[in-house]
C-alpha positions in Angstrom: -1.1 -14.4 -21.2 -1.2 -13.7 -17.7 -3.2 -11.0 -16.5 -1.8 -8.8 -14.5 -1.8 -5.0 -13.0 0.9 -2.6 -12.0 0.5 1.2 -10.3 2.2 3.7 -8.3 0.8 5.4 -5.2 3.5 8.4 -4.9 4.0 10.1 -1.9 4.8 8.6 2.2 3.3 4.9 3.0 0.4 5.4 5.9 0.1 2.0 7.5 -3.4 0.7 9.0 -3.7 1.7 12.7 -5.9 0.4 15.2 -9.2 1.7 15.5 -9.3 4.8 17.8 -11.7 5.0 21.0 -12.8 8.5 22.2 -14.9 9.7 25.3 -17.6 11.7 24.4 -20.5 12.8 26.6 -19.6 9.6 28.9 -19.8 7.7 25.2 -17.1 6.1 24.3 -17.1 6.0 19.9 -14.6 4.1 17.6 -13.3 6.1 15.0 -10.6 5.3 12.0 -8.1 8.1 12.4 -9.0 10.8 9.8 -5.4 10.2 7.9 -5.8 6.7 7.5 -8.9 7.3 5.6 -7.2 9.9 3.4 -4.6 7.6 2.8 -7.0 5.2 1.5 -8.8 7.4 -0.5 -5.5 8.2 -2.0 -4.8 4.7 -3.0 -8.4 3.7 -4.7 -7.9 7.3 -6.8 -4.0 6.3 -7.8 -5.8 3.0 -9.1 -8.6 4.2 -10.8 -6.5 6.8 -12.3 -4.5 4.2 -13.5 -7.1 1.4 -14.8 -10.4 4.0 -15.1 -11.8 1.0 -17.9 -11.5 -1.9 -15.5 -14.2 0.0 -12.6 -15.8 -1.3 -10.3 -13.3 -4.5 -10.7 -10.5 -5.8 -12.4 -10.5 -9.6 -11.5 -13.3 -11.7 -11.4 -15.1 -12.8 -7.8 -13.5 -16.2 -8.1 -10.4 -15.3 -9.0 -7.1 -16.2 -7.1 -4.5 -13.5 -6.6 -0.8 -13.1 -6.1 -0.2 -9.3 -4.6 3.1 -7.8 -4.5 3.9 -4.1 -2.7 7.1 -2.3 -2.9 7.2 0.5 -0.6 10.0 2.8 -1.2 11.3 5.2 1.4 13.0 8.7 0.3 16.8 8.4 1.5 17.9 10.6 3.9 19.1 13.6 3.6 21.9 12.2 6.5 23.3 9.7 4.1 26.9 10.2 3.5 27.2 9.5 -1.0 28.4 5.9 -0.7 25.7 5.1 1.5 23.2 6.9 -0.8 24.5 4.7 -3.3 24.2 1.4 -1.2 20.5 2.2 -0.7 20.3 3.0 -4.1 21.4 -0.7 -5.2 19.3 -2.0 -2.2 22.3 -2.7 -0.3 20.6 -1.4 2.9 17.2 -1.6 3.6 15.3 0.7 5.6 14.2 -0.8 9.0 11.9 1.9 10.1 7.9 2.0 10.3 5.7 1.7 9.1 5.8 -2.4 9.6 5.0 -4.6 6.5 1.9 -5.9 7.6 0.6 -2.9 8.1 1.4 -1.4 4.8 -0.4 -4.1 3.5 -3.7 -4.0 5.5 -4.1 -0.3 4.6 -3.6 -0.6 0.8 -5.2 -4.3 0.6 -8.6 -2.8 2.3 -8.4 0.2 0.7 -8.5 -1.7 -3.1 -11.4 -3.5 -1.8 -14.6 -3.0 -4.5 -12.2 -1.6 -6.8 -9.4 -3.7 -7.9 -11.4 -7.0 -7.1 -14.3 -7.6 -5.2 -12.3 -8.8 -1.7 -8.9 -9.0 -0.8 -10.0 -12.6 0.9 -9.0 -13.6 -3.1 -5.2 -12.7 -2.4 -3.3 -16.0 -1.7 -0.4 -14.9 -1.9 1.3 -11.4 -0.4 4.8 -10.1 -0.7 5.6 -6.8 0.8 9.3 -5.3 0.5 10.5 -1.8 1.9 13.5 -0.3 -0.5 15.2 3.2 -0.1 14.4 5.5 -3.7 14.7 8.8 -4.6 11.4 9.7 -3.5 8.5 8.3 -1.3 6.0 5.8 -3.3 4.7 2.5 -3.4 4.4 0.5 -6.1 1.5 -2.2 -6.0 1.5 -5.3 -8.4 -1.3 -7.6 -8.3 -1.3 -11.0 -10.3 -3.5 -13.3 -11.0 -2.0 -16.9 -9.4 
């Protein structure tokens, strides 16, 4: 049987941004922006609240992995009813940021230590962005 895990983080998708650069004092310091982290933190709780018995890891070091994310954007409120419907059916797609790779980078590093021991182990990644009824993102990781 393959092993495999499936969660939900509910609530708007924060992609990975660069690492900020601020003068201080004639310093200049890197920084992570302060909602990238709590978006992170949000991610490794969603999971843990998930899977609490499979802490600090659920795969094995050595394992290959196969990682699918499914970002779902709330509809908008603009939307005539057909074209709810359309997005509903995933007849239109939303084409708005953040951009897939993104998405990925922030949940990816935020998993790190928790649901394996490095996202170097994913081989394979497939990120999709839907329209749903409400903001989530829904993270599926497989062993390959």
């Amino acid at each position: 049987m393959e092993h495999y895990l499936k969660f939900n983080i509910l609530g708007k998708v924060k992609a990975k941004q660069s690492v900020k650069f601020a003068n201080i004092g004639g310093y200049t310091r890197k920084y992570t922006p302060a909602d990238v982290k709590s978006y992170a933190n949000w991610v490794r709780l969603c999971f843990q609240n998930a899977y609490p018995d499979n802490l600090p890891s659920a795969f094995p070091h050595d394992v290959p992995l196969r990682m699918k994310i499914n970002a779902y954007f709330a509809i908008p409120k603009s939307f005539s009813k057909k074209k709810r419907e359309t997005a509903l059916c995933f007849g239109i797609r939303p084409t708005v940021k953040p951009d897939c790779d993104n998405i990925s980078k922030n949940i990816c590093d935020a998993l790190n230590g928790i649901a394996f021991p490095d996202d170097k182990q994913i081989v394979s990644l497939e990120v999709n962005k839907y329209y749903g009824e409400v903001d989530k993102v829904e993270v599926i990781i497989h062993e390959d």
